[in-house]
C-alpha positions in Angstrom: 96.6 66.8 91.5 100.2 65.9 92.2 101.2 65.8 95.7 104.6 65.5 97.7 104.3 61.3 98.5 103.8 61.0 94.4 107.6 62.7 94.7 108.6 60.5 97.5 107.5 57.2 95.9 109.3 58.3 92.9 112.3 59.3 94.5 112.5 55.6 96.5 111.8 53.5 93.5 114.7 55.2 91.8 116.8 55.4 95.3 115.7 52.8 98.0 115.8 53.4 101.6 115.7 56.8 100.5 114.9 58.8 104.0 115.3 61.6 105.9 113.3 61.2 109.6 117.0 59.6 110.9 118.3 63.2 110.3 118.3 65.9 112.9 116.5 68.2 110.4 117.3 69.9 107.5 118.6 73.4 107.1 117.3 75.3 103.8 120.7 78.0 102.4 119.9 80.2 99.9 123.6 81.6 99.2 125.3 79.5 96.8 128.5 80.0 98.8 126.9 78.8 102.3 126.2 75.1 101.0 129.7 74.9 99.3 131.8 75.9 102.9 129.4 73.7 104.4 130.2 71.0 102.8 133.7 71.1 102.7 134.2 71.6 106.2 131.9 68.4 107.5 131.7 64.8 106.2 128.7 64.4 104.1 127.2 63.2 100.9 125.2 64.6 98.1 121.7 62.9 97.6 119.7 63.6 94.7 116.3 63.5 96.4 114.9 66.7 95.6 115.0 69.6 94.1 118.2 71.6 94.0 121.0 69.8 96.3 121.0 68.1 99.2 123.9 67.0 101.7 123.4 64.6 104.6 126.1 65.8 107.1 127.5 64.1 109.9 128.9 65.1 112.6 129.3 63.5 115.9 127.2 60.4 115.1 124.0 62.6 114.1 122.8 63.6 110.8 121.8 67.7 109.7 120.6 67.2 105.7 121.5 71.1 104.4 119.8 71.8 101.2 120.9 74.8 98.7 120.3 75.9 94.9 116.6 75.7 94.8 116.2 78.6 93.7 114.6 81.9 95.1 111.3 83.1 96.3 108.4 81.7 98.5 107.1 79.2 95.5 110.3 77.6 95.1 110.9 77.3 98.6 107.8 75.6 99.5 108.3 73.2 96.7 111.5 72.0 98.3 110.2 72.1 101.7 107.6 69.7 100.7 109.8 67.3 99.1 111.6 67.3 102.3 108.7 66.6 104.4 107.2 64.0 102.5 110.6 61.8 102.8 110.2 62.5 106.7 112.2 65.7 107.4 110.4 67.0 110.6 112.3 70.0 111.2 113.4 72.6 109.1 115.5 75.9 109.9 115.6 78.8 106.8 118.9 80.5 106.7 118.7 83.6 104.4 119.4 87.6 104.4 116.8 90.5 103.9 117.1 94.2 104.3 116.5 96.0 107.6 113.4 98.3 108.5 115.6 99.1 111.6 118.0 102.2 111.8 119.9 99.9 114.6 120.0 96.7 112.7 123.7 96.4 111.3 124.5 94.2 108.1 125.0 91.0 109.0 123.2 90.9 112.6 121.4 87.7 113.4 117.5 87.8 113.6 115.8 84.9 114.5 112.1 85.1 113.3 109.6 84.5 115.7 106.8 85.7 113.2 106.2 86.9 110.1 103.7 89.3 107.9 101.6 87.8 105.3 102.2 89.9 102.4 103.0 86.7 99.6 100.9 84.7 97.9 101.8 81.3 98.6 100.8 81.0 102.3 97.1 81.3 101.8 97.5 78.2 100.1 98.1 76.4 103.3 95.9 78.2 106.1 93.0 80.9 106.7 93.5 84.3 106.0 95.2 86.4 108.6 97.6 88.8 108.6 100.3 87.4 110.7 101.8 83.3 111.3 103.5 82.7 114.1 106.6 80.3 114.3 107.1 77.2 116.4 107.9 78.4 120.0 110.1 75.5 120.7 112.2 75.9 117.6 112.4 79.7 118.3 113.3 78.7 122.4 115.8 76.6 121.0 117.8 78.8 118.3 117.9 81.7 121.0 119.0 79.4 123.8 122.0 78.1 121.5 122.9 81.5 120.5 122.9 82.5 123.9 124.7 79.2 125.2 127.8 80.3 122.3 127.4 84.1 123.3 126.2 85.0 119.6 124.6 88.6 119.5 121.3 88.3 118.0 117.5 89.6 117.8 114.3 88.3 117.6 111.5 89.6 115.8 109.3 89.6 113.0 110.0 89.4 109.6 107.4 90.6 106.1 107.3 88.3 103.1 106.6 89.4 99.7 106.9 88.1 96.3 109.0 91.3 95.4 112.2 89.2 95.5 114.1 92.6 96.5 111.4 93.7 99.3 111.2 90.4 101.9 111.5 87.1 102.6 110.2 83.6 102.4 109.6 83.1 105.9 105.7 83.3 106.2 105.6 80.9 103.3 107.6 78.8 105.7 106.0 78.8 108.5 103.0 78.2 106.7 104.1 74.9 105.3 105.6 73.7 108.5 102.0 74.4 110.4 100.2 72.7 108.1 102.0 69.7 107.3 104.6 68.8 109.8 101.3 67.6 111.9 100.2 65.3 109.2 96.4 66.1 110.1 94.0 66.1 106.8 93.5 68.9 104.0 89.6 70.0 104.3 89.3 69.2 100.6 91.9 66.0 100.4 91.4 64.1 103.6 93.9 61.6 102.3 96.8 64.2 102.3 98.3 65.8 105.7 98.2 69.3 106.8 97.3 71.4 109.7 95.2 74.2 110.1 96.1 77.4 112.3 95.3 80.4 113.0 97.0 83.9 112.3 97.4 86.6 114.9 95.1 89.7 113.7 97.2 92.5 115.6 98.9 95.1 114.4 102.3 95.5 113.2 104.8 97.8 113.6 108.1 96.8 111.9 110.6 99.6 113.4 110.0 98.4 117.4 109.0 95.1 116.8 112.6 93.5 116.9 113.4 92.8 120.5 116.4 91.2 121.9 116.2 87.6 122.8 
């Protein structure tokens, strides 16, 4: 089987000192038009280190590596995220839109996810069944404090993936990547090959009151 550091070696044979654990982290886009502002408003350049494209801004003597055009869907955004950690990105933030379950939710509102419903196909892959995953506390402590410090309204809540393109988003996938790998600790069945293994909360789930202000 093929796995991420096959990708990495490949990548710094072709490219060397090929790396991304000097970065900050990297932020995944979605919306073609996100990346390109991005871009053009902050020094960067364009790497060809994995799939889709990848920036490595600078700003302030620190680097943020943004990465669009990957395509769509939890599959396609594990992929990527994988190539990323494997050339030593160790913290991600997803940036994307989804439809609202919430009468009081208004287009364009911020949500920071704090968790998200299982309802894809690509997170099993990574950990134990369960209907829930639950996203790093410190990460989520840190995107609410940073809204908060630049007095940007947001929410916090939960989020439901699906591989109905049109009905979720890719954030349990996500989270399920991050959990298991980020920790580097060994696949049951591939000792040689890092992941993590977590557990998912088994409560229940109710998507119109579960949005909460941070």
């Amino acid at each position: 089987m093929t796995e991420p550091a096959e990708h990495a070696r490949h990548v710094r044979d072709r490219y060397p000192g090929t790396a991304l654990s000097s970065t900050d982290g990297v932020v995944l886009l979605y919306q073609q038009d996100v990346p390109e502002k991005t871009v053009n408003r902050y020094p960067c350049r364009r790497v060809h280190w994995v799939r889709g494209e990848l920036f490595i801004l600078k700003r302030r003597d620190r680097q943020v590596a943004v990465c669009g055009g990957f395509g769509l869907g939890a599959p396609a955004t594990v992929l990527v995220l994988e190539q990323l950690i494997a050339l030593g990105a160790r913290r991600a933030v997803t940036v994307g839109t989804a439809a609202t379950l919430r009468a009081d939710l208004s287009t364009g509102q911020l949500v920071v996810c704090d968790n998200a419903l299982r309802n894809e196909g690509v997170s099993r892959h990574y950990l134990p069944p369960g209907s829930h995953i639950k996203a790093s506390q410190q990460l989520t402590y840190a995107l609410t404090a940073s809204l908060r410090a630049r007095e940007i309204d947001a929410w916090s809540g939960p989020s439901w993936t699906t591989d109905a393109l049109y009905r979720g988003t890719d954030t349990a996938a996500v989270f399920a990547v991050a959990d298991s790998l980020v920790e580097r600790r060994p696949r049951r069945e591939q000792p040689e090959v890092a992941s993590a293994s977590a557990s998912a909360s088994g409560e229940a789930w109710d998507p119109v009151s579960a949005c909460h202000r941070p």
